[in-house]
Residue frames relative to the residue before (quaternion, step in Angstrom):
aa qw qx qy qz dx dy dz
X 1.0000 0.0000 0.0000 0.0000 0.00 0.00 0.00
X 0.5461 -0.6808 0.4589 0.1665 3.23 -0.86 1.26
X 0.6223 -0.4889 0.3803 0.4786 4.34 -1.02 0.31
X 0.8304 0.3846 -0.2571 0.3104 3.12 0.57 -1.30
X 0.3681 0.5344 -0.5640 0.5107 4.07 1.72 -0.45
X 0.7426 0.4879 -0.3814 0.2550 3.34 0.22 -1.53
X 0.7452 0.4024 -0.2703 0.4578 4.03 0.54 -0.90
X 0.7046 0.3753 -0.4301 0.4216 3.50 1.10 -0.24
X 0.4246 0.4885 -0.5704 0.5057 3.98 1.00 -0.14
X 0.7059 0.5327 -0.3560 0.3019 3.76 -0.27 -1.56
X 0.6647 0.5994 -0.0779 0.4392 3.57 1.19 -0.85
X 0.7178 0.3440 -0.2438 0.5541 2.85 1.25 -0.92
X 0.5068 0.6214 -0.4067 0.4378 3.61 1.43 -0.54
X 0.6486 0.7186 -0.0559 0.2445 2.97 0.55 -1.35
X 0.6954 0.2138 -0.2211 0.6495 3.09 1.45 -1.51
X 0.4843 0.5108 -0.6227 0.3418 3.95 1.18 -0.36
X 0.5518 0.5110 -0.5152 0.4111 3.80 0.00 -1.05
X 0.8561 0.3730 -0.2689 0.2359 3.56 -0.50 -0.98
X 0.5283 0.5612 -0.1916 0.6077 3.34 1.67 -0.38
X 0.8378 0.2893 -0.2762 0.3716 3.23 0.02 -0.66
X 0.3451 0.7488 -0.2603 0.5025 3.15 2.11 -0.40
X 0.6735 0.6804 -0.1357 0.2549 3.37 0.92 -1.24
X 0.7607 0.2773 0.2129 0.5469 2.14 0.33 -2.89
X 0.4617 0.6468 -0.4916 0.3561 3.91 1.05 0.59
X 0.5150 -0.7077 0.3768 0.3031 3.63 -0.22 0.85
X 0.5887 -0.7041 0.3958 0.0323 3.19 -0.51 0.98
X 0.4227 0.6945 -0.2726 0.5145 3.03 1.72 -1.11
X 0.6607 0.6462 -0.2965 0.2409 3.14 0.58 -2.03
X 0.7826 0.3386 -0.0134 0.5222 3.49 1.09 -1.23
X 0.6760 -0.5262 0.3323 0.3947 3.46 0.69 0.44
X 0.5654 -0.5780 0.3469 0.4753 3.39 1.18 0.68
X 0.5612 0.3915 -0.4776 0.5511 3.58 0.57 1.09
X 0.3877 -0.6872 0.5675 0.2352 3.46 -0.91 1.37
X 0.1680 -0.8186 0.5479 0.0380 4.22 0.55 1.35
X 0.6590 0.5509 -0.3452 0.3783 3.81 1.18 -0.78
X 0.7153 0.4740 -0.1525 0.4902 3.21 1.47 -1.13
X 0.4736 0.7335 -0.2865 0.3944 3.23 1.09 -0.35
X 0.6560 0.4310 -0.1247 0.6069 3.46 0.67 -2.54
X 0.4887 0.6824 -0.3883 0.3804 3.94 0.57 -0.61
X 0.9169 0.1060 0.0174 0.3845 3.00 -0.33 -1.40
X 0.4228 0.4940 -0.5118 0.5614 3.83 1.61 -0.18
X 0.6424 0.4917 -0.4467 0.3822 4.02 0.54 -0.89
X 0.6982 0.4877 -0.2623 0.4537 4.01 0.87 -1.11
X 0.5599 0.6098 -0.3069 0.4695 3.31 1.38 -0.36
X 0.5891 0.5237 -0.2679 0.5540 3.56 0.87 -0.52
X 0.7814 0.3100 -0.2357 0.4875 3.31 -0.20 -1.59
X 0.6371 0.5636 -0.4007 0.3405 3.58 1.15 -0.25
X 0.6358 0.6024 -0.1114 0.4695 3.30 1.53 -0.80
X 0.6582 0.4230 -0.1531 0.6036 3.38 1.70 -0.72
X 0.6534 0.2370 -0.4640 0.5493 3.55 1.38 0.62
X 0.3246 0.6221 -0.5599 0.4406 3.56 0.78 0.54
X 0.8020 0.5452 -0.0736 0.2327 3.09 0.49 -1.31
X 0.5960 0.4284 -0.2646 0.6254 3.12 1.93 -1.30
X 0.6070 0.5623 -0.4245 0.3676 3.68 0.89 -0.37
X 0.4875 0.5387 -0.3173 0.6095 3.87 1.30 -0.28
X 0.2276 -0.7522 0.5831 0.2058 3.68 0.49 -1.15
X 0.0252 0.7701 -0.4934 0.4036 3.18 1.72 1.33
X 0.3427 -0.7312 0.5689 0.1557 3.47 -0.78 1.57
X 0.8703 -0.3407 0.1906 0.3002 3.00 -1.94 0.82
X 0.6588 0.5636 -0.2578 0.4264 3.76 0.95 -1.42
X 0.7442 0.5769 -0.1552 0.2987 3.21 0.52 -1.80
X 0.5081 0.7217 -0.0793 0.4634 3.13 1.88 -1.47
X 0.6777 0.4227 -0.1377 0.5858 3.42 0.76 -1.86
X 0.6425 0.6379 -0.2847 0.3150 3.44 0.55 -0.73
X 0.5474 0.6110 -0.0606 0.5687 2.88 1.45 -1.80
X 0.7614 0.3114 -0.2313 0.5194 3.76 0.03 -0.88
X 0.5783 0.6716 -0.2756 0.3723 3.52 0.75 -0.62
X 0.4898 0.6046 -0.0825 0.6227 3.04 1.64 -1.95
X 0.9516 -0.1044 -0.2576 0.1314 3.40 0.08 -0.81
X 0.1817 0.6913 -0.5465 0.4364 2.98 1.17 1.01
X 0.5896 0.5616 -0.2789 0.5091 3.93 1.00 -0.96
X 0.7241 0.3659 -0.2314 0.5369 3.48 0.73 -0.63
X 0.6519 0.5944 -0.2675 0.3875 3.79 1.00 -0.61
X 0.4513 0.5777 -0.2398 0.6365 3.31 1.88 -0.94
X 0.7619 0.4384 -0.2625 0.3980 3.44 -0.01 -1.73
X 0.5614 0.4027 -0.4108 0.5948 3.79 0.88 -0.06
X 0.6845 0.5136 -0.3852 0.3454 3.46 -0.24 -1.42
X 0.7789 0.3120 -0.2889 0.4610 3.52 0.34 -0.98
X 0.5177 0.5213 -0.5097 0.4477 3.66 0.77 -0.53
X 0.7238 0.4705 -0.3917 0.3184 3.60 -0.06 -1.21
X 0.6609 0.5064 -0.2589 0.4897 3.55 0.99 -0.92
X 0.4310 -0.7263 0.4317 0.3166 3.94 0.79 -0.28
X 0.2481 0.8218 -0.3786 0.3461 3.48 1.19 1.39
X 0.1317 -0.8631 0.3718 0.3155 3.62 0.17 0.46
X 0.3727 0.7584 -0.4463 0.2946 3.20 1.34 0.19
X 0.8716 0.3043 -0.3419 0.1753 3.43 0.88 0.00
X 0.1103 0.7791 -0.5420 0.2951 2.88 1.21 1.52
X 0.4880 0.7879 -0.0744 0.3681 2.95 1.66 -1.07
X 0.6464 0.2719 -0.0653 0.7099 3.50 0.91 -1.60
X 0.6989 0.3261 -0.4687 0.4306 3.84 0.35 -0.28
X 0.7170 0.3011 -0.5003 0.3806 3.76 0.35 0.76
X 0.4153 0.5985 -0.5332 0.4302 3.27 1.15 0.19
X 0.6954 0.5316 -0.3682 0.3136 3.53 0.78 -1.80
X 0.4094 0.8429 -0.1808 0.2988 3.24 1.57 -1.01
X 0.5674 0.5518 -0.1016 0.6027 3.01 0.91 -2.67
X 0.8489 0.3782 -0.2591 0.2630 3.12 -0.75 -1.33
X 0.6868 0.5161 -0.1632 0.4851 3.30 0.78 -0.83
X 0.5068 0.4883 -0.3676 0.6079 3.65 1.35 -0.25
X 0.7585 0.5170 -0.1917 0.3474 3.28 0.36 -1.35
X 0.4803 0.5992 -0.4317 0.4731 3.59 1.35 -0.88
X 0.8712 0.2403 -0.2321 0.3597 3.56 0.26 -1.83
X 0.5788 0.5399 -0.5038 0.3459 3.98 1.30 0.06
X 0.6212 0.5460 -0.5130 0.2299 3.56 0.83 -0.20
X 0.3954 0.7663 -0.4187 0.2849 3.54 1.47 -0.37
X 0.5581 0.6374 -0.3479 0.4015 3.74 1.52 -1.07
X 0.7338 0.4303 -0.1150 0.5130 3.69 1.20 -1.02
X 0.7556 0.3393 -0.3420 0.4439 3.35 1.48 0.76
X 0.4204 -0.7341 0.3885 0.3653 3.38 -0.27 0.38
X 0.2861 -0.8587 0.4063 -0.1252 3.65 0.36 1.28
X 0.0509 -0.7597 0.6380 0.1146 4.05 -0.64 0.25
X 0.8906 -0.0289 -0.0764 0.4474 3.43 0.53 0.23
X 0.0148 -0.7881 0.6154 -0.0011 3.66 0.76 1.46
X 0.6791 0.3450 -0.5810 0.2869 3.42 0.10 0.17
X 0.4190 0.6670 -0.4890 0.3748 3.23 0.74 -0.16
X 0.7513 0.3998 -0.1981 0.4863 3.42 0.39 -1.84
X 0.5625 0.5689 -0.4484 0.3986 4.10 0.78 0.05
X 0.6428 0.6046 -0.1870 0.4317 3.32 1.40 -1.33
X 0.7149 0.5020 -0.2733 0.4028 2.60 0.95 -0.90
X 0.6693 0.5030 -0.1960 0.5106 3.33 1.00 -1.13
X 0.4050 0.5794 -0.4275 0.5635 4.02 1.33 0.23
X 0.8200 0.2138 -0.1517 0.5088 2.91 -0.43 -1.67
X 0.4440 0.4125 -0.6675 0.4326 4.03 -0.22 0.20
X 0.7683 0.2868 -0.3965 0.4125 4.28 -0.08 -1.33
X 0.7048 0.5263 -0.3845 0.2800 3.63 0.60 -0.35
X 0.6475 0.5718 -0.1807 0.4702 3.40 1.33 -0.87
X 0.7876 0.4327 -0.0391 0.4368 3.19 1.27 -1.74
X 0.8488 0.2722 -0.1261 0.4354 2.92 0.53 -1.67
X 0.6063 0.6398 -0.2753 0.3837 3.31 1.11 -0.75
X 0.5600 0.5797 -0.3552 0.4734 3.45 1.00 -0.65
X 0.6562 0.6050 -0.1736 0.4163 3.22 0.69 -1.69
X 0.7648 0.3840 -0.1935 0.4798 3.72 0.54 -1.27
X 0.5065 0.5605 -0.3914 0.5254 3.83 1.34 -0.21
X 0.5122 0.6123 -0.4403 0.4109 3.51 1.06 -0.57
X 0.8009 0.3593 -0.3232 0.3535 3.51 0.36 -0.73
X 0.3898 0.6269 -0.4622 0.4914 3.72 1.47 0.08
X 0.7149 0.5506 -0.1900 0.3868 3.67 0.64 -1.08
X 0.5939 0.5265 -0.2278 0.5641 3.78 1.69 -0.96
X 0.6167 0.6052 -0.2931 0.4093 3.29 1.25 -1.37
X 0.6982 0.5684 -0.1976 0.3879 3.67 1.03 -1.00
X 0.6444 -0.2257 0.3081 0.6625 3.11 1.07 -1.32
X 0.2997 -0.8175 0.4638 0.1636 2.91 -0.39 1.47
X 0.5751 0.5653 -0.3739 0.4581 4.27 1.33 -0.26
X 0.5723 0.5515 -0.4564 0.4001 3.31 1.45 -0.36
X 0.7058 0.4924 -0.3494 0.3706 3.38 0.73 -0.85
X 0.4467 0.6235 -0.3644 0.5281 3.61 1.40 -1.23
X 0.7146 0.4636 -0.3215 0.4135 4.12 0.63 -0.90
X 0.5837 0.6384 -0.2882 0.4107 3.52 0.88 -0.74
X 0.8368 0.3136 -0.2320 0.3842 3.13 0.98 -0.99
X 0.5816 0.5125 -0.2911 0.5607 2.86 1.41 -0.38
X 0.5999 0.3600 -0.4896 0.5204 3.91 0.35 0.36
X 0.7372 0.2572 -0.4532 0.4300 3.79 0.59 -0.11
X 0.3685 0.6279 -0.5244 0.4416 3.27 0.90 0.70
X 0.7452 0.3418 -0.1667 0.5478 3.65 0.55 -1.55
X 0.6473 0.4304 -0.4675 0.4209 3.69 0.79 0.50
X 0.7344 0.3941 -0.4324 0.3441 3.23 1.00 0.01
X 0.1538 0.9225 -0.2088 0.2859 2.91 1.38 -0.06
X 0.7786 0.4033 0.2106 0.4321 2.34 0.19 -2.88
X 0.4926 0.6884 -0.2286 0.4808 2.96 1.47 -1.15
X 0.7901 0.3897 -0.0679 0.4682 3.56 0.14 -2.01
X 0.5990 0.5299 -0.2449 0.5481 3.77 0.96 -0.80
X 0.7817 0.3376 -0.1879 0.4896 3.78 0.62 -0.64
X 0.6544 0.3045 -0.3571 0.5930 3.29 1.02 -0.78
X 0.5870 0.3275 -0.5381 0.5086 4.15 -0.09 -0.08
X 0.4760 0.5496 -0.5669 0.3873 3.76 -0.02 -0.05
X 0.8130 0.4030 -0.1217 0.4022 3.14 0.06 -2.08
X 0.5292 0.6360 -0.4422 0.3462 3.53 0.77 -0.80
X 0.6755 0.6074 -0.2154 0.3584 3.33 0.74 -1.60
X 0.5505 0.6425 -0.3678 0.3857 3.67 1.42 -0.55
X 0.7088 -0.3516 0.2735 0.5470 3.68 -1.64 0.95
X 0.8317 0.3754 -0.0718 0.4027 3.85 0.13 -1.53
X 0.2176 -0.8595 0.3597 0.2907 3.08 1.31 -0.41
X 0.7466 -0.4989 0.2426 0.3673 4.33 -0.56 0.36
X 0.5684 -0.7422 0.3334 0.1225 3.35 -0.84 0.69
X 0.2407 -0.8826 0.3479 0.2049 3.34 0.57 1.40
X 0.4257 -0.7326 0.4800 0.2272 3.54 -1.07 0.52
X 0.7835 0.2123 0.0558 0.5814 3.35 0.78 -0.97
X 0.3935 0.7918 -0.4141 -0.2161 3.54 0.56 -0.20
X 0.2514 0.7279 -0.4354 0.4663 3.62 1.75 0.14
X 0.8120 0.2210 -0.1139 0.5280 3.27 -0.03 -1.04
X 0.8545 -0.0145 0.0627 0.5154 4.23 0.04 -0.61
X 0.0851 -0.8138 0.5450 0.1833 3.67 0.65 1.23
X 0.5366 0.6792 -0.4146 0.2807 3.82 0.64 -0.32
X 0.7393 0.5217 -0.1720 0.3895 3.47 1.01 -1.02
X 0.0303 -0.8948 0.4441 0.0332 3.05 -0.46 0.94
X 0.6465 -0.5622 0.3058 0.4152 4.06 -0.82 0.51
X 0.4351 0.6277 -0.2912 0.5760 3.52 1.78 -0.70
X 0.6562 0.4861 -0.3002 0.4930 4.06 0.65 -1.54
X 0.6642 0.4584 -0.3700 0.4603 3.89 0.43 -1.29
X 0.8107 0.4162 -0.3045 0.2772 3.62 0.15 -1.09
X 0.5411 0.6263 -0.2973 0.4760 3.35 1.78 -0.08
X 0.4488 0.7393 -0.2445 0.4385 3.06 1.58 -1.18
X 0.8456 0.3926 -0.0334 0.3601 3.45 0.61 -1.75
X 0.6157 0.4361 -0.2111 0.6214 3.15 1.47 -0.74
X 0.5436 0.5922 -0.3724 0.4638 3.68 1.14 0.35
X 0.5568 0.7259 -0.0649 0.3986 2.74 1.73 -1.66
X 0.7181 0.3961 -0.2225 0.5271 3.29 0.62 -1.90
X 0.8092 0.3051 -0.3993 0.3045 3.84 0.11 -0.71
X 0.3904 0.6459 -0.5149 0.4066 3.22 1.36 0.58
X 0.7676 0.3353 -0.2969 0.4585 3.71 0.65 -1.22
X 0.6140 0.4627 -0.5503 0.3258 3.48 1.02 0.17
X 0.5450 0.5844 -0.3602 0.4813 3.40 1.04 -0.30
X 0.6377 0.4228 -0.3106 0.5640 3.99 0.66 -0.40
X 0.6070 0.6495 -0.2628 0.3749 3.51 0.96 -0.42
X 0.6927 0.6020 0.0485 0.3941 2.92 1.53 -1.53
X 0.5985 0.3639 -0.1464 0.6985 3.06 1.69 -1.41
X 0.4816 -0.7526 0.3706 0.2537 3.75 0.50 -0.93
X 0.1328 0.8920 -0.3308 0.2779 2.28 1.10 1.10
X 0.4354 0.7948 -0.1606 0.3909 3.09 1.84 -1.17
X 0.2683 -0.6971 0.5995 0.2874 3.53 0.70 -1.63
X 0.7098 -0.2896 0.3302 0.5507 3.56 -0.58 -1.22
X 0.5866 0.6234 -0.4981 0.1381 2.88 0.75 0.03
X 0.6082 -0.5288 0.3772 0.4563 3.86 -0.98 0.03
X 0.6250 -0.4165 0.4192 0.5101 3.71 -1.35 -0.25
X 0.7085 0.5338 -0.3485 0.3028 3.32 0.65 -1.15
X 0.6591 0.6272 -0.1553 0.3848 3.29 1.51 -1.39
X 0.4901 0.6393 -0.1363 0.5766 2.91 1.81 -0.54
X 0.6664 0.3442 -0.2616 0.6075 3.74 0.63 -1.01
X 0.7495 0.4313 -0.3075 0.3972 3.66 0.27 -0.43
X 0.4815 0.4630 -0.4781 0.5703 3.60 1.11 -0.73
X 0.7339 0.4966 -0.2848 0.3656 4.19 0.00 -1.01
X 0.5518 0.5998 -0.2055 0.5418 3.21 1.78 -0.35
X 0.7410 0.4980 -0.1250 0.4327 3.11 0.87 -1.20
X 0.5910 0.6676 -0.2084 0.4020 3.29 1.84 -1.66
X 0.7079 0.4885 -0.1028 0.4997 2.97 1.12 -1.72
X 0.4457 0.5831 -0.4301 0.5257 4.35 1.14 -0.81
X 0.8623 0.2999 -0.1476 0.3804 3.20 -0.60 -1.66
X 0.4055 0.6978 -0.3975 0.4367 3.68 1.12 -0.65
X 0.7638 0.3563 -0.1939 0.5022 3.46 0.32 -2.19
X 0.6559 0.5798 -0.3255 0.3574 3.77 0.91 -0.68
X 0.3928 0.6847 -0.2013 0.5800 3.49 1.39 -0.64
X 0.7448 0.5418 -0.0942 0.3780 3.26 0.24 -1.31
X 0.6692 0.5695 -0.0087 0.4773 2.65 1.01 -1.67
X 0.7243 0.3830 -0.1381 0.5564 3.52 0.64 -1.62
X 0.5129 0.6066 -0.3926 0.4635 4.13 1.34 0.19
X 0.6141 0.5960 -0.2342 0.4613 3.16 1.12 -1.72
X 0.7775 0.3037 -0.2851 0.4711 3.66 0.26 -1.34
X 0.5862 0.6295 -0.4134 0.2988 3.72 0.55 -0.18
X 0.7195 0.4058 -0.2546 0.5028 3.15 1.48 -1.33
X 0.5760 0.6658 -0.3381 0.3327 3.42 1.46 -0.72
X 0.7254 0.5095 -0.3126 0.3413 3.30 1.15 -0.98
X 0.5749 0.5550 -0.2926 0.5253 3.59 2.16 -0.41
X 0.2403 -0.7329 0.5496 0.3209 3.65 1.20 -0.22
X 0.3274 0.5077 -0.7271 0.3262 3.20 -0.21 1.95
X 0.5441 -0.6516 0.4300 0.3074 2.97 -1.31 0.12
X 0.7527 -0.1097 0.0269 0.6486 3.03 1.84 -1.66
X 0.7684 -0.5167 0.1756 0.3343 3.36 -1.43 0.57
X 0.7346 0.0517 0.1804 0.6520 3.65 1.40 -0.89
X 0.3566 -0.6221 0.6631 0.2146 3.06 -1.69 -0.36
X 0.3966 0.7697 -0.4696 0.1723 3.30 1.21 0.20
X 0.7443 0.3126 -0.1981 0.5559 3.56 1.29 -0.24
X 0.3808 -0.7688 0.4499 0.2478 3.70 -0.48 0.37
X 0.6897 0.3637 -0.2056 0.5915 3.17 -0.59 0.75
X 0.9106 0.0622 -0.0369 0.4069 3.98 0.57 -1.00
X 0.6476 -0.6700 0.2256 0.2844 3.23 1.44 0.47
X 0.8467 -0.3350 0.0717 0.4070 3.67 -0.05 0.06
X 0.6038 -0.6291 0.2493 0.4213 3.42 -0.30 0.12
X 0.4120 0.6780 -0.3435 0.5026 3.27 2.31 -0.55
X 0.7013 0.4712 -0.2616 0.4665 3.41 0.68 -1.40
X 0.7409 0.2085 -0.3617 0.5261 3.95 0.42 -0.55
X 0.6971 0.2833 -0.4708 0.4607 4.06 0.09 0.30
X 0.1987 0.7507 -0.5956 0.2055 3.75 0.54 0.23
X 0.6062 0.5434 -0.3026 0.4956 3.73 0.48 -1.29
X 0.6002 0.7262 -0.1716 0.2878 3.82 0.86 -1.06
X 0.8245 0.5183 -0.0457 0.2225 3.08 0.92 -1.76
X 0.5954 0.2499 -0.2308 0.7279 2.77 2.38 -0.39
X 0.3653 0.5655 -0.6005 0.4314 4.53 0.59 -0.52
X 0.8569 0.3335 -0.2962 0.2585 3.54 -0.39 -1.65
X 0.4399 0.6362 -0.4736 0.4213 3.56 0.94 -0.46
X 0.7285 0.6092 -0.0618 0.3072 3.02 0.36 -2.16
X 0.6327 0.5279 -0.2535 0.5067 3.37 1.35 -1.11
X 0.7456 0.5755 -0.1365 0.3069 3.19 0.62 -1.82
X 0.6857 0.5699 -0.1835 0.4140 3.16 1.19 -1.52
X 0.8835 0.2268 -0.0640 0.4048 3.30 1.33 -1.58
X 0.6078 0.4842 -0.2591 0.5736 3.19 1.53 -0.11
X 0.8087 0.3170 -0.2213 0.4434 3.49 1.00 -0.60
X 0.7695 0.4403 -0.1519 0.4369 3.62 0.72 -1.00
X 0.6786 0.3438 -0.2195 0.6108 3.89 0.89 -0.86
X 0.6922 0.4119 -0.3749 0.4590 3.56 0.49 0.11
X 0.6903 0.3010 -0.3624 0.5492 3.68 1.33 0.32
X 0.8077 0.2964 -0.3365 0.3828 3.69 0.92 0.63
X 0.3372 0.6108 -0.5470 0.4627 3.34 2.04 0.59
């Protein structure tokens, strides 16, 4: 099987899983979206555990790390839903996360801080994104189904506009090329203008919620910004380890870092400003 059979099956899995994840009634599960949940607390790990092999983070620290963030994925999930159980998982996440950086005392180490940092910024980058995801379903469950599907139609746009422009006498104006020589200032502005007639189209059907049209074009703005920025902040991480890609966990596109990359900063971004300050302003 050829790259491309291989990236378009892997793709099409891929988006079926996430979609159907989505757009399964909720009902089904006691009003907790349980399909979408086990999903992404599961992509969360294996995401976190290639964070980790990229560092060359030993075997313990790792386990620890995935453990952590499944512990933290719960510890949302049930908060968001009004469970008290996750006072519960938030001292475990706690435990576990103490314990990752005391076991360092019982090893003979050359640079625990190094291996602490590391093991931070994996729950902040990795897991933390991921577990905000379920704050965002909790709200509206098409908003989130939108998120992904505008950083979908930005990359798109992105790849369709910037191979366009490339092709010119002078060819297209790179944005980043240190960090992602592919991308180009031509690619972003396609991106966005891909973007908007998505949220006008989510707008339309309702997807939106309350929100206005305008609020709407900007969330799709914003989805698609932080999305490319995400992206971005992946690129220099692996770049600075001289990989190419994050895993092999997908065929055809590389790790699970590499396809939720777009993720790690949108959902923050989504959650914080579209979902959370707009129910306590």
């Amino acid at each position: 099987m050829n790259n491309f059979f291989k990236r378009t099956l892997s793709a099409i899995v891929y988006a079926g899983l996430v979609l159907s994840s989505i757009l399964l009634e909720p009902a089904c599960f006691g009003g907790h979206p349980l399909l979408f949940g086990v999903l992404m607390m599961i992509l969360s790990a294996l995401a976190v555990r290639e964070f980790h092999a990229l560092l060359d983070s030993d075997i313990k620290i790792t386990t620890y790390a995935m453990i952590a963030s499944v512990l933290l994925f719960c510890t949302l999930y049930f908060l968001f839903y009004g469970d008290i159980v996750w006072r519960t998982l938030l001292l475990a996440y706690v435990a576990v996360l103490l314990m990752a950086m005391i076991v360092h005392l019982f090893r003979a180490e050359v640079n625990p801080i190094a291996s602490w940092g590391n093991l931070c910024a994996g729950q902040l980058m990795v897991a933390l994104p991921f577990a905000l995801m379920n704050g965002v379903m909790m709200y509206n469950k098409w908003l989130m189904l939108a998120v992904f599907i505008l950083l979908w139609v930005n990359d798109s746009g992105a790849y369709i506009v910037g191979s366009l422009t490339a092709k010119r006498k002078n060819g297209n104006h790179k944005m980043f090329p240190r960090v992602s020589p592919a991308k180009s200032w031509e690619g972003l502005i396609g991106g966005f203008v891909f973007d908007l007639v998505a949220g006008y189209v989510f707008f339309r059907i309702g997807w939106m919620g309350d929100m206005s049209l305008v609020n709407s074009l900007f969330f799709a703005l914003a989805a698609g910004g932080f999305g490319t920025l995400g992206d971005l902040m992946e690129s220099l991480f692996k770049r600075s380890l001289g990989v190419k890609d994050s895993g092999k966990f997908m065929p055809g596109h590389g790790g699970v870092l590499d396809r939720f990359d777009s993720l790690l900063l949108a959902v923050p971004v989504v959650y914080f400003f579209f979902v959370y300050l707009p129910t306590i302003l």
